[in-house]
C-alpha positions as CSV (number, residue, x, y, z in Angstrom):
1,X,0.0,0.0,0.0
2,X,1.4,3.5,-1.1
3,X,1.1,6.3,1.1
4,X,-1.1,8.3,-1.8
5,X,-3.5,5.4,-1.2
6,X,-3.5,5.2,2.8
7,X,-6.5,6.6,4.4
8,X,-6.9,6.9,8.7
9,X,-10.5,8.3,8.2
10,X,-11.9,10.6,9.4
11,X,-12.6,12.1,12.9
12,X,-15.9,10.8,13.5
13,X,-14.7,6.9,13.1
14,X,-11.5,7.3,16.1
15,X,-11.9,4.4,17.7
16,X,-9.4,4.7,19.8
17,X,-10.6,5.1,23.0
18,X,-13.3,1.9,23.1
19,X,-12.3,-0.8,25.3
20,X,-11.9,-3.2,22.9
21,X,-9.1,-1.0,21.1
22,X,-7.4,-0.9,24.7
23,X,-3.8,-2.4,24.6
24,X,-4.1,-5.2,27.3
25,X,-1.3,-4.8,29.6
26,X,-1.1,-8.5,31.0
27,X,-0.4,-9.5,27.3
28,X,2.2,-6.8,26.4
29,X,5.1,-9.3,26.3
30,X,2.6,-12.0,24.7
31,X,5.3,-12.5,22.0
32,X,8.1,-13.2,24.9
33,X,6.2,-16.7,25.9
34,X,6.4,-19.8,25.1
35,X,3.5,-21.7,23.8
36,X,2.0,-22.8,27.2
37,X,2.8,-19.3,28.3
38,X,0.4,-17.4,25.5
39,X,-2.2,-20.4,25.9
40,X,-2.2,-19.8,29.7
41,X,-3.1,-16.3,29.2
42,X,-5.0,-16.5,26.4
43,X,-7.5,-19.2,28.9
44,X,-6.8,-16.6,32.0
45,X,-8.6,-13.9,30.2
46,X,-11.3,-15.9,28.6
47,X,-12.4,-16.6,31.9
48,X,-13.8,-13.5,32.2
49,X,-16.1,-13.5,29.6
50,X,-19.0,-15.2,31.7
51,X,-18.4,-13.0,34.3
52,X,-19.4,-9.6,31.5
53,X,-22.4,-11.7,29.8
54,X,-23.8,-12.0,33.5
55,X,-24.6,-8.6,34.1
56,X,-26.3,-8.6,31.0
57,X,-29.0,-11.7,31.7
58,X,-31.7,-8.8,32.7
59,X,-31.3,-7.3,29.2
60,X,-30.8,-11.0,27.3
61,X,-33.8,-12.1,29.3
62,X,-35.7,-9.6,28.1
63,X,-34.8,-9.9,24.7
64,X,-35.7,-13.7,24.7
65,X,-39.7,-12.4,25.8
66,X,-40.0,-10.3,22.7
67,X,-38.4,-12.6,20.2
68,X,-40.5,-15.6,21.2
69,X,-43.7,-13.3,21.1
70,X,-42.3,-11.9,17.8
71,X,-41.9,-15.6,16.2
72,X,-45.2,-17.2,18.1
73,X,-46.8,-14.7,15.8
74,X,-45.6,-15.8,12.8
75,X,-42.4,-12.8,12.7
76,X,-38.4,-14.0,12.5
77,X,-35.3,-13.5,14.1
78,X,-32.8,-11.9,12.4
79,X,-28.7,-11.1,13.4
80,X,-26.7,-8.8,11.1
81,X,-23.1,-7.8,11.5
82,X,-19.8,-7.6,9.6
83,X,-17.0,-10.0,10.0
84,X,-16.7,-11.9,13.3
85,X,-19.8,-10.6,14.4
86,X,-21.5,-11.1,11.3
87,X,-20.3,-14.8,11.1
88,X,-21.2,-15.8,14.5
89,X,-24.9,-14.8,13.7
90,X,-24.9,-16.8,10.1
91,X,-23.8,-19.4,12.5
92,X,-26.3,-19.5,15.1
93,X,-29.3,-18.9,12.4
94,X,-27.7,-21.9,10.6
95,X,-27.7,-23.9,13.3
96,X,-31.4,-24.1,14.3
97,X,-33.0,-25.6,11.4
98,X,-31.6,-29.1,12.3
99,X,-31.2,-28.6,16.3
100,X,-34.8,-27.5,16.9
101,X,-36.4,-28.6,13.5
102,X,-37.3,-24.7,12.8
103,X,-38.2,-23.0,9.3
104,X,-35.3,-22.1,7.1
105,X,-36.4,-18.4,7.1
106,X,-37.7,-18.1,11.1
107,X,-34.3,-17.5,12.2
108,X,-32.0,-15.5,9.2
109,X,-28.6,-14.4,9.6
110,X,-27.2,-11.4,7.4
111,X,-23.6,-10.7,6.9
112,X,-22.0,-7.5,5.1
113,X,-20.9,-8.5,2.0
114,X,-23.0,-11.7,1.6
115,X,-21.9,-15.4,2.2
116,X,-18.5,-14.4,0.1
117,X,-17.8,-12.3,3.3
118,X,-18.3,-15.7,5.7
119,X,-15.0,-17.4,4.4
120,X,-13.2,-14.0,3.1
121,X,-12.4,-10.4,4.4
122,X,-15.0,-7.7,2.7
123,X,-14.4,-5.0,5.5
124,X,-14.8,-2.1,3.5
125,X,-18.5,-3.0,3.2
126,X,-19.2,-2.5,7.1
127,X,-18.3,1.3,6.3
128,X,-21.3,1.8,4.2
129,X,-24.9,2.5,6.7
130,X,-27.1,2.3,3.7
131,X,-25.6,-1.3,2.6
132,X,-26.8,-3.1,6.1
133,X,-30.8,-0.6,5.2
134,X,-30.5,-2.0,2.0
135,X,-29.6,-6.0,3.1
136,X,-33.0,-5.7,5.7
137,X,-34.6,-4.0,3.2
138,X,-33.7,-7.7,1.0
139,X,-34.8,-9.2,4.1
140,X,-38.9,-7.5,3.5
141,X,-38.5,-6.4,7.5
142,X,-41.7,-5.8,9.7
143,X,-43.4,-5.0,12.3
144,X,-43.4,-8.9,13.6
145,X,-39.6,-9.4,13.4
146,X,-36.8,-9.0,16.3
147,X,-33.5,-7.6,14.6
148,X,-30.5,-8.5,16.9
149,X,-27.9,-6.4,15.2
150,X,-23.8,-7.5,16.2
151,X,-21.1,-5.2,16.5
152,X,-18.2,-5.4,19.2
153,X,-17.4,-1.6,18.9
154,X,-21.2,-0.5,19.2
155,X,-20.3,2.0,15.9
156,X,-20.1,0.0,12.6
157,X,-22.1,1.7,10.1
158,X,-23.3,-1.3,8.3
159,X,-25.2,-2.5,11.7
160,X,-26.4,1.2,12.9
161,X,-27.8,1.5,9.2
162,X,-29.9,-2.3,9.2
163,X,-30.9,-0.6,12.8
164,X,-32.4,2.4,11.5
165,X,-34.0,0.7,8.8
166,X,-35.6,-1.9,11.2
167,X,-37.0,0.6,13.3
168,X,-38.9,2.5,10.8
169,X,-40.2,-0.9,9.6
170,X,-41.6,-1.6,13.2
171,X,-39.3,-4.4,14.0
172,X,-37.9,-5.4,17.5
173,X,-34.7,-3.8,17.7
174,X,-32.1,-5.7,19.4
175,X,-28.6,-4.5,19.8
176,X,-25.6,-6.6,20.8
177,X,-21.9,-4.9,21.0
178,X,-19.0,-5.1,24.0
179,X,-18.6,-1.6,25.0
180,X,-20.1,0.4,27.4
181,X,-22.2,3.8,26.1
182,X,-22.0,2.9,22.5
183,X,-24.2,4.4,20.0
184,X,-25.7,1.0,18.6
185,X,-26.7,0.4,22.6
186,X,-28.4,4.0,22.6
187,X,-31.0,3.5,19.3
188,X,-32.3,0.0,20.1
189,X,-35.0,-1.2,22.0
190,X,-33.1,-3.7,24.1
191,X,-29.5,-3.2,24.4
192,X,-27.0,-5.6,25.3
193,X,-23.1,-5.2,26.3
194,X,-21.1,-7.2,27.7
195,X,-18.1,-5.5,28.5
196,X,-14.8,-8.0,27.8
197,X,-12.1,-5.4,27.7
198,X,-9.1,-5.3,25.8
199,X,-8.2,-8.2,23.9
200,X,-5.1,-10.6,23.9
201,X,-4.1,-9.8,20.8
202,X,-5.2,-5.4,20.7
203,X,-8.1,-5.0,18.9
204,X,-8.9,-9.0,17.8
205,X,-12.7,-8.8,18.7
206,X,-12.7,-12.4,17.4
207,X,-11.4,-13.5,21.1
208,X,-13.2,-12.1,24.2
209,X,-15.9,-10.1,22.1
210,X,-16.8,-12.9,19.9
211,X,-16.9,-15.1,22.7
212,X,-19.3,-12.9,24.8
213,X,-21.4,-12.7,21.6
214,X,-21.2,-16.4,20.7
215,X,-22.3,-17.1,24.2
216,X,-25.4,-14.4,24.1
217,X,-26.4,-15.4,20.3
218,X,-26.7,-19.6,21.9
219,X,-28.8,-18.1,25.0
220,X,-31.3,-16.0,22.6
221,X,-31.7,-18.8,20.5
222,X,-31.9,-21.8,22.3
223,X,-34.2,-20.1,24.8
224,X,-36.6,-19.0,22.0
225,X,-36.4,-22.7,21.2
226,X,-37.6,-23.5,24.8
227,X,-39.7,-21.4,25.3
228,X,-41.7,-22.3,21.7
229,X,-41.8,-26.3,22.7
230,X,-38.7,-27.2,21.0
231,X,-37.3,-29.2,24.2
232,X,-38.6,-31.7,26.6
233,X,-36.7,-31.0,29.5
234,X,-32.9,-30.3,28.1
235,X,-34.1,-33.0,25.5
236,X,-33.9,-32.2,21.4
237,X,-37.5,-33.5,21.0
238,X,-37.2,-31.5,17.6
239,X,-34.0,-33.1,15.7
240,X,-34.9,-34.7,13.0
241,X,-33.2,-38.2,12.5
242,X,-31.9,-37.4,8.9
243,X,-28.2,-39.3,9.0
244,X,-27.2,-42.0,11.3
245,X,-25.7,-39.9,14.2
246,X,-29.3,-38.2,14.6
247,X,-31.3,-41.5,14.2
248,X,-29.5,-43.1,17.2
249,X,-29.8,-39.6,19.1
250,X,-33.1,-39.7,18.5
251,X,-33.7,-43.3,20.0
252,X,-31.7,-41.8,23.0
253,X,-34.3,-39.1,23.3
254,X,-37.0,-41.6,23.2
255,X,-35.8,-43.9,25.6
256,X,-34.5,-41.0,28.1
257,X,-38.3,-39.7,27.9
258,X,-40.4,-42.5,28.4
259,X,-37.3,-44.4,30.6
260,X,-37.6,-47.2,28.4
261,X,-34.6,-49.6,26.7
262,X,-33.0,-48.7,23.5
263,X,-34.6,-51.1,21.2
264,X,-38.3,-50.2,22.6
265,X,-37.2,-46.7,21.7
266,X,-36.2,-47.4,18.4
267,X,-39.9,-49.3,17.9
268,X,-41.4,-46.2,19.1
269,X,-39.6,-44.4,16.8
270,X,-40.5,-46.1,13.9
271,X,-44.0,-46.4,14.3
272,X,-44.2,-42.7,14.5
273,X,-42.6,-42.7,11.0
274,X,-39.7,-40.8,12.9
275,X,-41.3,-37.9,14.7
276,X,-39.8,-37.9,18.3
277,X,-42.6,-35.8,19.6
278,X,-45.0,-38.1,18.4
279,X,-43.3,-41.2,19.7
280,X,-42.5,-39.8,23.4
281,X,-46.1,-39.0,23.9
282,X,-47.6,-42.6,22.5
283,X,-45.3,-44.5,24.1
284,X,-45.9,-42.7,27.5
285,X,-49.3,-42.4,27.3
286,X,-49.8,-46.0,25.6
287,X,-51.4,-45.2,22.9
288,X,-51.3,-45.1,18.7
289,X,-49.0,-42.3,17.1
290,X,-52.0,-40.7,15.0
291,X,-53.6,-40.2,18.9
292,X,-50.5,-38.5,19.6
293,X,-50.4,-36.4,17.0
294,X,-53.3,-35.2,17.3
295,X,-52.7,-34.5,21.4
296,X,-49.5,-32.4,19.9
297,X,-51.8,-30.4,17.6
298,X,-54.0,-29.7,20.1
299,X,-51.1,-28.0,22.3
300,X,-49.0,-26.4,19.8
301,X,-46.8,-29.1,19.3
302,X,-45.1,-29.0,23.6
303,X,-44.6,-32.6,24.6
304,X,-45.3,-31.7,28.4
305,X,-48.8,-30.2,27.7
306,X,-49.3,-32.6,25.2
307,X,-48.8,-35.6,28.3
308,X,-50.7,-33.7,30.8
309,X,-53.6,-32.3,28.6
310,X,-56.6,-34.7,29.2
311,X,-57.7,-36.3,26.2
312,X,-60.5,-34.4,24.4
């Protein structure tokens, strides 16, 4: 890169003085130690992350309520961000069809630059605020979806631009960053910030920020999931046994539910063509498969209502 070509930006984007720009001053001789020495420390200061995300659980909590109302309704949960943070919500959104059986489009992650940015660097898309409008605006955002948008400094354009978009659409605005008083925190409805500090490595928000977010992003999620039916207890009732690893998990579920031995499980399973749900409640309640279907129609498709609704 020449110097004709270097740009520091303007005024407006300093970041200089977030906490996640911070030099870290129990890593400043990180490249004196050896390679117990930097995975020591690297562990040390990860063991802090829980301790940030816990002062958020009021805010998270709170967010969970309005997503699950937004989804019961028929609305979807959407993360955008730009690299890490970006990534870490394509992640989580991918990851729910075939944990908790749940629509391709219920929960939608949205990355600047598009799924060419998940396995390369596009940064100088996260620059541009009417880029993230204009990848909502892809999205057909309403009044019935939760937008969680990422950022670790609480100031990329991309994420503040999807934000303003969303809330002039009506949507659930959600925001999720790892600095205190941040502007993204300040224009959403719920925000949330846990606070990591400066990095290992200065300025890496893939280490303790994405950690914190990776951790927030699973608790959104997988308590939506819960709270919509999606579990039994801590059981997947939802996965569906596509490949062999799933098909014996599956039997596990089964036989963990109704406390019955593998190969009943397996029976079960099969003469509920595969649905888990289906083949808890008929094998607990003893009776045929289509009966239990019907009980899970009847109470939105939860296993525990659908065992202690009296049948109708």
């Amino acid at each position: 890169m020449t110097t004709e070509s270097w740009d520091a930006g303007t005024p407006d984007v300093e970041i200089g003085h977030l906490a996640t720009e911070q030099r870290n001053p129990a890593s400043r001789d990180l490249d004196l130690l050896d390679s117990l020495g930097i995975a020591t420390l690297i562990n040390e200061q990860d063991a802090t992350v829980a301790s940030a995300v816990v002062r958020e659980l009021p805010a998270i909590a709170r967010a969970i309520d309005g997503i699950t109302d937004r989804i019961r309704a028929g609305g979807r949960l959407l993360y955008i961000g730009a690299g890490t943070s970006g990534r870490l919500g394509v992640l989580d959104a991918s990851e729910c069809p075939p944990t908790f059986n749940s629509l391709p489009n219920q929960v939608v992650g949205v990355i600047a630059g598009g799924d060419f940015a998940l396995r390369h660097a596009v940064e100088a898309v996260e620059d541009d605020p009417r880029a993230g409008a204009e990848a909502l605006r892809q999205q057909s955002i309403g009044s019935g979806d939760a937008v969680v948008g990422i950022a670790a400094s609480g100031r990329t354009p991309f994420v503040l631009g999807a934000i303003a978009y969303a809330r002039e659409n009506g949507a659930l605005t959600i925001g999720l960053c790892n600095t205190s008083g941040s502007e993204l925190s300040s224009v959403v409805d719920i925000p949330i910030a846990p606070v990591t500090g400066p990095e290992v490595l200065t300025g890496s928000t893939r280490m303790k920020a994405g950690t914190a977010q990776k951790m927030v992003l699973n608790m959104l999620s997988t308590a939506v999931m819960v709270k919509l039916g999606k579990t039994y207890g801590n059981l997947m009732v939802d996965v569906q046994p596509t490949n062999r690893k799933l098909r014996k998990r599956a039997i596990g579920i089964v036989a963990e539910a109704c406390e019955i031995p593998l190969a009943e499980a397996e029976a079960a399973l099969s003469e509920s063509r595969g649905n888990v749900k289906a083949a808890i409640v008929a094998r607990c309640l003893d009776i045929s498969p289509e009966e239990a279907a019907k009980r899970l129609d009847a109470t939105s498709g939860i296993v525990r209502r659908a065992l202690e609704t009296p049948p109708g």
